[in-house]
N, C-alpha and C positions, 0 to 999 in steps of 0.2 A: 603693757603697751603693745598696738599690737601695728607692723608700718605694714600700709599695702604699697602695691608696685608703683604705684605712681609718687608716693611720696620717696620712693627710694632710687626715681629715675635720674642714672647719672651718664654722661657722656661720655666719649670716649678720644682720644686724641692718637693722632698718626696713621697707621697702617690699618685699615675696618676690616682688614678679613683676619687678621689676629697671629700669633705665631703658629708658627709649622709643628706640627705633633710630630715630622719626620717620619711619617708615613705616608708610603706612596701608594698607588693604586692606577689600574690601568686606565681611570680617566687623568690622570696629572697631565697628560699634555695634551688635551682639550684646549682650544682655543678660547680663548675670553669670550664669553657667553655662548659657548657650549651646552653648557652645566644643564638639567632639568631645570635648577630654580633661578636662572638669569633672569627671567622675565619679574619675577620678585624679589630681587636680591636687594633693594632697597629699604621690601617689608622686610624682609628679614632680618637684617641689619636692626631696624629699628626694633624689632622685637628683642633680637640678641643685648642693645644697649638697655634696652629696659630689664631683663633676665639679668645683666652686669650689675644694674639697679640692685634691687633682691639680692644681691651676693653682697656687693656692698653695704647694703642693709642692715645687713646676718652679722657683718662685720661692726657695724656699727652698735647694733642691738649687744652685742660680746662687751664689747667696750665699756659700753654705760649699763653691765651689768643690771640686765631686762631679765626678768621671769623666764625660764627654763622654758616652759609651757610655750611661751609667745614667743621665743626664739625657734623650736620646734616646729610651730604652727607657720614658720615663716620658712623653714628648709621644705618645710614638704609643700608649698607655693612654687618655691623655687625649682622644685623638682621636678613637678609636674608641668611645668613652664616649659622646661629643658625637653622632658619626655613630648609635649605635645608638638614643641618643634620639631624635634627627631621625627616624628612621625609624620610632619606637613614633608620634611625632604624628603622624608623616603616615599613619600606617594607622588613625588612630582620626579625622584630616580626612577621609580617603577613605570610613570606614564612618558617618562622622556629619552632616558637613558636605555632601558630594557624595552621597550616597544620599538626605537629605534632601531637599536640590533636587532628586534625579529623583522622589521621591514627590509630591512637591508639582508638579513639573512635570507628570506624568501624572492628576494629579486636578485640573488647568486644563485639561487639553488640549494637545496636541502643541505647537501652533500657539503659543500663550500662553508655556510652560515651556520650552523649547528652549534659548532665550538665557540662562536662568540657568544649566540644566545644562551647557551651553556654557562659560559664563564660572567655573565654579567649576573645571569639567577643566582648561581655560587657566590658572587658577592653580595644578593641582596640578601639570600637566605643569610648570611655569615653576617651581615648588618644588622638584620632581623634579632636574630642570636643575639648578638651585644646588648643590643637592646630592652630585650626579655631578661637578662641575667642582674640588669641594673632595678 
Protein backbone atom coordinates (compact mmCIF):
# COMPACT_ATOMS: atom_id res chain seq x y z
CA UNK A 1 0.00 0.00 0.00
CA UNK A 2 1.43 2.82 -1.07
CA UNK A 3 -0.52 6.64 0.69
CA UNK A 4 0.21 9.81 -1.51
CA UNK A 5 0.20 13.23 0.18
CA UNK A 6 -3.09 14.09 -0.46
CA UNK A 7 -4.52 11.04 1.17
CA UNK A 8 -2.46 11.78 4.10
CA UNK A 9 -3.37 15.57 4.41
CA UNK A 10 -4.11 16.37 8.00
CA UNK A 11 -4.67 19.68 9.64
CA UNK A 12 -3.22 21.38 12.09
CA UNK A 13 -4.69 23.08 15.40
CA UNK A 14 -3.37 26.34 17.41
CA UNK A 15 -0.19 28.11 17.01
CA UNK A 16 0.69 27.62 12.57
CA UNK A 17 4.05 28.67 12.94
CA UNK A 18 4.96 25.62 15.24
CA UNK A 19 7.13 25.35 18.44
CA UNK A 20 10.38 27.28 18.99
CA UNK A 21 13.65 24.99 18.10
CA UNK A 22 15.05 27.75 20.72
CA UNK A 23 17.24 29.08 18.25
CA UNK A 24 17.82 32.38 17.63
CA UNK A 25 19.31 34.18 14.80
CA UNK A 26 19.85 37.73 13.96
CA UNK A 27 16.45 38.09 12.09
CA UNK A 28 14.25 37.09 15.43
CA UNK A 29 13.25 40.52 15.83
CA UNK A 30 12.13 41.33 12.51
CA UNK A 31 8.94 42.64 12.41
CA UNK A 32 5.92 40.50 11.37
CA UNK A 33 6.18 40.37 7.85
CA UNK A 34 9.60 41.18 7.64
CA UNK A 35 10.65 37.62 6.66
CA UNK A 36 11.58 36.95 2.68
CA UNK A 37 8.56 34.55 2.68
CA UNK A 38 5.62 36.90 4.33
CA UNK A 39 4.38 37.33 1.11
CA UNK A 40 3.73 33.41 0.89
CA UNK A 41 3.51 32.35 4.29
CA UNK A 42 0.04 31.16 3.63
CA UNK A 43 1.59 28.76 0.82
CA UNK A 44 3.72 27.72 2.92
CA UNK A 45 1.84 27.00 5.66
CA UNK A 46 -0.31 24.96 3.45
CA UNK A 47 2.45 22.96 2.07
CA UNK A 48 4.02 22.43 5.74
CA UNK A 49 0.23 21.02 6.76
CA UNK A 50 0.30 18.77 3.97
CA UNK A 51 4.31 17.70 4.67
CA UNK A 52 2.62 17.00 8.54
CA UNK A 53 0.28 14.89 6.15
CA UNK A 54 3.11 12.43 5.07
CA UNK A 55 4.66 12.23 8.56
CA UNK A 56 1.45 11.40 9.86
CA UNK A 57 1.07 9.03 7.14
CA UNK A 58 4.48 7.14 7.95
CA UNK A 59 2.94 6.97 11.34
CA UNK A 60 0.05 5.65 10.32
CA UNK A 61 1.64 3.13 7.51
CA UNK A 62 3.97 1.89 11.06
CA UNK A 63 0.75 1.04 12.77
CA UNK A 64 -1.06 -1.09 10.32
CA UNK A 65 2.16 -2.63 9.76
CA UNK A 66 2.57 -1.77 5.68
CA UNK A 67 5.45 -3.35 3.71
CA UNK A 68 8.77 -2.09 4.53
CA UNK A 69 9.34 -1.13 0.92
CA UNK A 70 6.03 1.41 0.78
CA UNK A 71 6.86 2.85 4.14
CA UNK A 72 10.31 3.73 2.68
CA UNK A 73 8.99 4.81 -0.43
CA UNK A 74 6.89 7.27 1.53
CA UNK A 75 10.02 8.84 3.86
CA UNK A 76 11.80 9.57 1.00
CA UNK A 77 8.28 11.71 -0.33
CA UNK A 78 8.48 13.01 2.73
CA UNK A 79 11.86 14.20 2.54
CA UNK A 80 12.23 15.51 -0.47
CA UNK A 81 8.97 17.57 0.46
CA UNK A 82 10.93 19.00 3.36
CA UNK A 83 14.16 19.47 1.28
CA UNK A 84 12.32 21.20 -1.71
CA UNK A 85 10.85 23.54 0.94
CA UNK A 86 14.08 24.37 2.53
CA UNK A 87 15.20 25.34 -0.71
CA UNK A 88 11.79 27.67 -1.81
CA UNK A 89 12.99 29.76 1.76
CA UNK A 90 16.21 29.80 1.21
CA UNK A 91 15.78 31.53 -2.26
CA UNK A 92 13.26 33.83 -1.04
CA UNK A 93 16.27 34.54 2.20
CA UNK A 94 18.80 34.90 -0.55
CA UNK A 95 16.30 37.44 -2.78
CA UNK A 96 14.94 39.34 0.37
CA UNK A 97 16.84 39.01 3.36
CA UNK A 98 20.53 39.09 1.84
CA UNK A 99 19.86 41.48 -1.08
CA UNK A 100 18.39 43.72 1.41
CA UNK A 101 21.40 44.04 3.40
CA UNK A 102 23.44 44.71 0.24
CA UNK A 103 21.12 47.54 -0.56
CA UNK A 104 21.30 48.97 2.49
CA UNK A 105 24.90 48.35 2.62
CA UNK A 106 25.71 50.27 -0.45
CA UNK A 107 23.60 53.42 0.33
CA UNK A 108 25.95 53.62 3.87
CA UNK A 109 28.88 53.09 2.11
CA UNK A 110 31.10 50.20 1.74
CA UNK A 111 32.86 50.79 4.88
CA UNK A 112 29.68 51.00 7.11
CA UNK A 113 27.46 47.96 5.24
CA UNK A 114 30.17 45.30 4.66
CA UNK A 115 29.77 43.55 8.07
CA UNK A 116 26.09 42.92 7.62
CA UNK A 117 26.40 41.81 4.11
CA UNK A 118 29.07 39.67 5.46
CA UNK A 119 27.21 38.20 8.25
CA UNK A 120 23.86 37.59 6.49
CA UNK A 121 26.07 35.31 3.48
CA UNK A 122 27.64 33.54 6.78
CA UNK A 123 24.27 32.53 7.63
CA UNK A 124 23.10 31.54 4.28
CA UNK A 125 26.34 29.65 3.53
CA UNK A 126 25.89 28.04 7.21
CA UNK A 127 22.13 27.32 6.07
CA UNK A 128 23.26 26.04 2.91
CA UNK A 129 25.63 23.67 4.91
CA UNK A 130 22.75 22.09 7.05
CA UNK A 131 21.12 21.49 4.29
CA UNK A 132 23.74 19.58 2.18
CA UNK A 133 24.65 17.29 5.27
CA UNK A 134 20.84 16.11 5.61
Amino acid sequence: MTTSAADTTASTDGDERGQSSGHTSAQDSVPHGGHGYAKQKDQHLKRLRRIEGQIRGLQRMVEEDVYCIDILTQVSASTKALQSFALQLLEEHLRHCVASAAVESAAQGEAEGTGEVDAKVAEATAAIARLLRT
